[in-house]
N, C-alpha and C positions, 0 to 999 in steps of 0.2 A: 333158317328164318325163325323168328320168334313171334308168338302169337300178339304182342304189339305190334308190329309190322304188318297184319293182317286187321288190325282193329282199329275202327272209325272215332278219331277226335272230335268229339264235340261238346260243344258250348252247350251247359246248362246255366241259368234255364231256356229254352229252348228259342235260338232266334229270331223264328217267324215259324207261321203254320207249315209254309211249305217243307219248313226241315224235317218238322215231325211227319209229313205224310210222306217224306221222303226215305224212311225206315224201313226195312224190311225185316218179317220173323226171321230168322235166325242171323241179322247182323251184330256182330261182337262190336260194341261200343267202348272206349274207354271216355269217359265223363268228364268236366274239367268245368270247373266252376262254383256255382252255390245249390244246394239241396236244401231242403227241408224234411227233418223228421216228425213221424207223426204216427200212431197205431190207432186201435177200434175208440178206446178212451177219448183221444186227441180231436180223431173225425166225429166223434158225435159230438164235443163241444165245439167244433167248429162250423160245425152245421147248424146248431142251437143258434150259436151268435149270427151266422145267413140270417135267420130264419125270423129273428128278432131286430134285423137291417142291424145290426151295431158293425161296425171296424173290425175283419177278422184280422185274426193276428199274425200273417203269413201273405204276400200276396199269391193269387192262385193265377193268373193267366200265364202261360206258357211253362210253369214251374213245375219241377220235379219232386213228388214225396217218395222220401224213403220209408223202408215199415223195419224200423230197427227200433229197438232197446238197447243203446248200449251199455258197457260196463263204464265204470269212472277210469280216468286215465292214471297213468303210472306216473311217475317224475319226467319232466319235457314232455310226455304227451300230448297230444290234440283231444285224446279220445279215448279209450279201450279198447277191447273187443266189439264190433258192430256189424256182425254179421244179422243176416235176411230176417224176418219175422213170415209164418205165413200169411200168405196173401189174401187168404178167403176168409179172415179175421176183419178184412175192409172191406170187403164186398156190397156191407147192406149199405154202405156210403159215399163206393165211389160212383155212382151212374150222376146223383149232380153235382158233383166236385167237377165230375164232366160238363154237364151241363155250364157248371162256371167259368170252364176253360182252365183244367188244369190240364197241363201237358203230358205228362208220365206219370207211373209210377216204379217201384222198383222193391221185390220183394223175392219169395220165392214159393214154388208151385201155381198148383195150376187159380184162374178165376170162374167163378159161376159162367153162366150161360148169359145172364142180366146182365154182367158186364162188359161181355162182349157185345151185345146186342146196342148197349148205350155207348160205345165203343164207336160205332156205324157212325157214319158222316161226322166225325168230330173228331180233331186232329187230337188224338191222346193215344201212346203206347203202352204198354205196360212191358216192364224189362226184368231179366228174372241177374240176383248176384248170387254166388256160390254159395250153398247153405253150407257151416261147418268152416269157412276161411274167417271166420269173425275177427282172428286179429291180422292177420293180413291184410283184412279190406282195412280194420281200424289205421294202416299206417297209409293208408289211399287219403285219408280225412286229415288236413292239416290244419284247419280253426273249427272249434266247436262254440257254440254258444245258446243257454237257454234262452228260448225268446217268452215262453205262454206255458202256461198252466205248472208252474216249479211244482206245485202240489203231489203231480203225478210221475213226480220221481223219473227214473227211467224213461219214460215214455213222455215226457214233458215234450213239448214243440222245440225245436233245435234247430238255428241255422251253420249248413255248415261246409266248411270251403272244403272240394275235394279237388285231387289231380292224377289223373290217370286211371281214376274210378271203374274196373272191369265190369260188365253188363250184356247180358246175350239180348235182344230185342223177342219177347214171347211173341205179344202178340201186337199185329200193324193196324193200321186204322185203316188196309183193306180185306180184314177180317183173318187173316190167315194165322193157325195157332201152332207157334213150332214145335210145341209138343208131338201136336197130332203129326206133324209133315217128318219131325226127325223117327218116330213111333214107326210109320207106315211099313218104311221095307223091315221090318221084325216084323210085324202082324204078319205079312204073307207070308214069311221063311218059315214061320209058324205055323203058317193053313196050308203049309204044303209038308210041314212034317208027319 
């Protein structure tokens, strides 16, 4: 059997809340639908325009950010390389992305503590993709598109169609971080060495 066969299809962005609280840490996701990319740059201009009521550029209720930078595409490309950015680069921005109802996000390592804690009662997961498969995931990405801020190069807001998109689920919106829960039986094999 092949680890598609064990991973959950789903619709992004995300159906209804129940789907997101419907997530467990370590469920293998394959993604299928529209993302949105966006890095530290991105979330603080997008927060600036909240913050000032203008029209952000992205809608955020049930919708997935990615934290990639990717490379330019090659000839027929979607895309380039577009693997993970880390995660704790958006940290001081995602608690009210939350608050706004964004649904995911999708990165890799670990989050602060803040954003687990803003995590609590509010349907948002956070999913980790394989840091180092950058062109791999890029052929997961079949339309790309600048949407905001062209300025910032790379890291500009991008919408963009994926199918079959791999994704492990970190952390669930009932707090559990698969980090800690996959980590656990090594720590003791350890305290008993």
């Amino acid at each position: 059997m092949s680890s598609q066969e064990h991973a959950k299809r789903i619709q992004v962005p995300f159906e209804s809340e129940e789907t997101i609280r419907n997530l467990r840490a370590g469920d293998a996701l394959l993604l299928n639908g529209t993302l949105y990319t966006a890095r530290d740059a991105a979330h603080k201009r997008i927060l600036e325009a909240a913050d000032r009521g203008e029209d952000l550029p992205i809608p955020i209720e049930r919708q997935v950010i990615y934290y990639v930078g990717p490379t330019p595409p090659r000839d027929g490309e979607a895309i380039g390389s577009a693997g993970p950015t880390t995660a704790y680069r958006m940290d001081p921005y995602t608690p009210p992305l939350i608050e706004m109802g964004l649904g995911g996000a999708i990165g890799k390592g670990y989050r602060e503590a803040k954003v687990k804690e803003a995590m609590k009662g509010h349907p948002f997961v956070y999913m980790a993709a394989i840091g180092g498969a950058g062109a791999l995931l890029g052929k997961r990405i079949k339309e790309a598109q600048v949407l905001a801020y062209e300025d910032l190069g790379t890291e500009a807001i991008r919408r963009l169609v994926v199918e079959d998109f791999p994704v492990i689920v970190i952390n669930d919106t009932e707090g559990t971080d698969f980090y800690e829960v996959a980590q656990a039986p090594w720590r003791k094999a350890g305290d008993k060495a």
